[in-house]
C-alpha positions in Angstrom: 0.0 0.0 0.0 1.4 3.4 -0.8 0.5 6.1 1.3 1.4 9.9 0.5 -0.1 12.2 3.1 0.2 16.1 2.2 -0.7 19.4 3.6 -2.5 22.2 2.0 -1.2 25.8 3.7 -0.4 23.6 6.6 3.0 21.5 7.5 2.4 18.2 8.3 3.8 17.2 11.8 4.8 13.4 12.7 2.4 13.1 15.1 -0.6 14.2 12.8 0.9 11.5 10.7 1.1 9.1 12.8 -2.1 9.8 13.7 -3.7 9.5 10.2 -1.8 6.2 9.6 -3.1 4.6 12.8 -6.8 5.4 11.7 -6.4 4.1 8.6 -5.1 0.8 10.0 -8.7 0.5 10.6 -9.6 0.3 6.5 -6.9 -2.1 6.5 -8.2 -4.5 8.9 -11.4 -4.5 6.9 -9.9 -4.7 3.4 -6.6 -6.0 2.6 -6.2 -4.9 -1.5 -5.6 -1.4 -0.7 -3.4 -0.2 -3.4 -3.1 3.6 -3.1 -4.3 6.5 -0.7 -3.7 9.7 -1.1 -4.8 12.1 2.5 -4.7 15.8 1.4 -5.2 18.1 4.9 -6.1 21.5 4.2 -6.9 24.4 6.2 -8.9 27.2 4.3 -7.9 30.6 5.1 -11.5 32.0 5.4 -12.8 34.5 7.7 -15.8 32.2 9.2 -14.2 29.7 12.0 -16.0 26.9 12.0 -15.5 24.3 9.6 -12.2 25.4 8.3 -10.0 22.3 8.2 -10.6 20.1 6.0 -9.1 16.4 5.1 -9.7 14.7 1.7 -8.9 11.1 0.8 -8.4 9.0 -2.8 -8.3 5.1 -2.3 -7.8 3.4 -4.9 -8.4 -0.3 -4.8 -8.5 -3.2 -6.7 -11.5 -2.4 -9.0 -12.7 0.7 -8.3 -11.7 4.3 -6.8 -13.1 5.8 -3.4 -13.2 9.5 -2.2 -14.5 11.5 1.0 -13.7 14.5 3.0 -14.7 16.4 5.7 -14.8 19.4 7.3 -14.4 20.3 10.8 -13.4 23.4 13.4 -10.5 21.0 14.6 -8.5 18.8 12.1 -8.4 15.8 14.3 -12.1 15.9 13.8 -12.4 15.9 10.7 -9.9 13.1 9.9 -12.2 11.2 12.2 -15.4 11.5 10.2 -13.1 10.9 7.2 -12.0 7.7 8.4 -15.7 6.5 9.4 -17.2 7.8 5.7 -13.8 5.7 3.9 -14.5 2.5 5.9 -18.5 2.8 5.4 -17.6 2.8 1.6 -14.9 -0.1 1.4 -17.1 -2.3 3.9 -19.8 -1.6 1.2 -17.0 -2.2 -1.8 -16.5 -5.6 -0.1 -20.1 -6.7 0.1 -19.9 -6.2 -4.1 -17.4 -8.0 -4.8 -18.8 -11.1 -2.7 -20.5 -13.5 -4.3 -23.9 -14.3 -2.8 -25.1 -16.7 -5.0 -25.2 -20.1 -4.8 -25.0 -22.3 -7.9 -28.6 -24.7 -8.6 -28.3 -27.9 -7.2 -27.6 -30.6 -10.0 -31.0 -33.0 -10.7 -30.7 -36.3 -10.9 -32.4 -38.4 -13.6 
């Protein structure tokens, strides 16, 4: 799995990394063909406070590509909800690519 987490007007400290990585441990544990996420954590130079740090997320897995963000007052926040909107989407990703049919029974002549 590559993972390239960046900062928009904002330097991105070890422990915000470390932070982001640990949560997305939690995507991992549900699906394991994770082949590339991109985190982009941004922090919008607006004049309104709240909801001004923002985190986006690309996750590209085998078959399809997945995106969310969120926006929150505090960053660690929003990375949160991020996390819980990616893993609602890959646990939904997963169910797809299950197969829930079972084949007809054979008849016997």
């Amino acid at each position: 799995m590559n993972l390239t987490i960046s900062g928009h007007h904002l330097e991105v400290t070890p422990a915000l990394r470390s932070y982001v990585t640990t949560k997305l441990d939690r995507i991992m544990r549900h699906f394991d063909q994770v082949v590339d996420v991109k985190v982009l954590l941004t922090i919008e130079n607006q004049r309104e406070k709240e909801r001004r740090q923002r985190a986006e997320c690309n996750i590209r897995v085998k078959g399809s590509d997945m995106f969310a963000q969120s926006a929150h007052a505090d960053l660690y926040a929003a990375v949160d909800e991020l996390v819980d909107k990616l893993d609602r989407q890959v646990v939904r990703h997963k169910g797809r690519l299950q197969n829930h049919h079972h084949e007809a029974p054979k008849r016997l002549m």
